[in-house]
N, C-alpha and C positions, 0 to 999 in steps of 0.2 A: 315378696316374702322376705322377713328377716332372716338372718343369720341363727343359728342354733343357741347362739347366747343373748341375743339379743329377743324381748317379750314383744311379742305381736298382742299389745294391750288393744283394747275398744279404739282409744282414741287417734290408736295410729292407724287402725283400722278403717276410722272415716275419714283420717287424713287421705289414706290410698284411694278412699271411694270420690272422695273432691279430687283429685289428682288427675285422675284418668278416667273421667267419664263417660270415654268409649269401652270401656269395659265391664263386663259384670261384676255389681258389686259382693255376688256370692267369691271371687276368688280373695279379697283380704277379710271377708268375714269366714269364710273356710278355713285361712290362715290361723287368724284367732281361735275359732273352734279346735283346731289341732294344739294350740297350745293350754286351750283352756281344759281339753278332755284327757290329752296325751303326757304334751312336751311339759308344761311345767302347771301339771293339775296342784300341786303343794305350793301355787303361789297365784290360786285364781284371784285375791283379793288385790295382787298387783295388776292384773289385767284389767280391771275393772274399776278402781279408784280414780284413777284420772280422766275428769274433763275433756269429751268434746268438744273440738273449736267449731263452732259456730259463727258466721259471720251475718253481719245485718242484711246483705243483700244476696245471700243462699238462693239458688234457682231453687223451684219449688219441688222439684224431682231429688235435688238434695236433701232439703227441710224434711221431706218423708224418711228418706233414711238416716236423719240423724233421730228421730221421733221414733224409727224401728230399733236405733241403738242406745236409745234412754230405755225403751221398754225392753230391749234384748238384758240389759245389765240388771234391771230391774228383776226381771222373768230369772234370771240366773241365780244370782241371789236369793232366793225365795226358795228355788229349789236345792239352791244344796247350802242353805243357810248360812249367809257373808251377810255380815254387815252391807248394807245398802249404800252407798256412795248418795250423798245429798244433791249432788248436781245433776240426778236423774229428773229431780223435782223441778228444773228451775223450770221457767215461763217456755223458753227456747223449744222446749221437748213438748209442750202440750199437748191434748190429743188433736189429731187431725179432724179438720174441718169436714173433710170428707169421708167417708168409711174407704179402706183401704183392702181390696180381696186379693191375696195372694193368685190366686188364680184367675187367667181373663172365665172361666167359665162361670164362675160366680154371677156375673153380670150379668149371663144367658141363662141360666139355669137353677130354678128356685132351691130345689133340692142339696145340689151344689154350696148355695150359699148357705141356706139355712145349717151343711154340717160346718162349713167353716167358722160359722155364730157359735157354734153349738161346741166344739172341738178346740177352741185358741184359747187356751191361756189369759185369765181375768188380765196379768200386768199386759198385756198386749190389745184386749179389746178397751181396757180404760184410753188409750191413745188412740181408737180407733180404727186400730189395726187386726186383720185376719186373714191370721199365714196358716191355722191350723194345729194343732199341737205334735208335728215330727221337726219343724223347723230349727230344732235343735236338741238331736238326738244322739248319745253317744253311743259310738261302734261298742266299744268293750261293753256298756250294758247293756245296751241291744241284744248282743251276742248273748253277754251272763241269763237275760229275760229267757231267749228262746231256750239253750239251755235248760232252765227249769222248767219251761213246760214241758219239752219235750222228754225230760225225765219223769214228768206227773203220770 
């Protein structure tokens, strides 16, 4: 986790995911998330501009999550309207060869799979990726959402 001054941008984000591969890659992407929803939401296009490094010979369990963080920046963009950072596009981030199901149930259970098809996010299934559409959900609109129904 950075310092309160310092931007837990994407790309530092997959630097931590290469770094420490015995750890889950959700705690520097949750970092990110906390600065992108929370700590410095008046500056998501900084978190987001810079380039993933990418290296030629990536283990392949890397290669996926830098594929999930071209389409994460992508996916973000889209929804709260940034400019798109071009290096989403390059070759590096393609979609993946394989489909990619967030959940091992997916692979056991049709139903399962077909809502993850059905639920993820167009910028995330163009890469072949399906996490579903909560994988990146903000606390405060969450909250704001429930709120209004429960005032309807």
């Amino acid at each position: 986790m950075q310092t309160c001054t310092q931007l837990q941008t994407m790309a530092v984000a997959f630097r931590q995911i290469c770094e420490d591969t015995d750890k889950t890659p959700w705690v520097p992407l949750g970092d990110f998330m906390n600065d992108f929803f929370e700590n410095f939401a008046d500056r998501r296009e900084d978190l987001v501009k810079d380039p993933i490094e990418v290296s030629a010979n990536l283990a392949p369990e890397l290669q996926r999550w830098a594929v999930f963080c071209a389409a994460s920046v992508e996916y973000l963009c889209a929804k709260y309207e940034l400019p798109c950072p071009t290096w989403v596009h390059e070759a590096a981030y393609a979609p993946l060869a394989d489909a990619w199901f967030f959940s091992p149930a997916a692979e056991r259970n049709p139903r399962v799979r077909e809502r993850y098809e059905r639920e993820t996010p167009e910028e995330f299934k163009r890469h072949n990726i399906y996490c579903g559409n909560k994988v990146y959900v903000s606390k405060r609109e969450a909250a704001a959402e429930l709120r209004l129904k429960l005032s309807a």
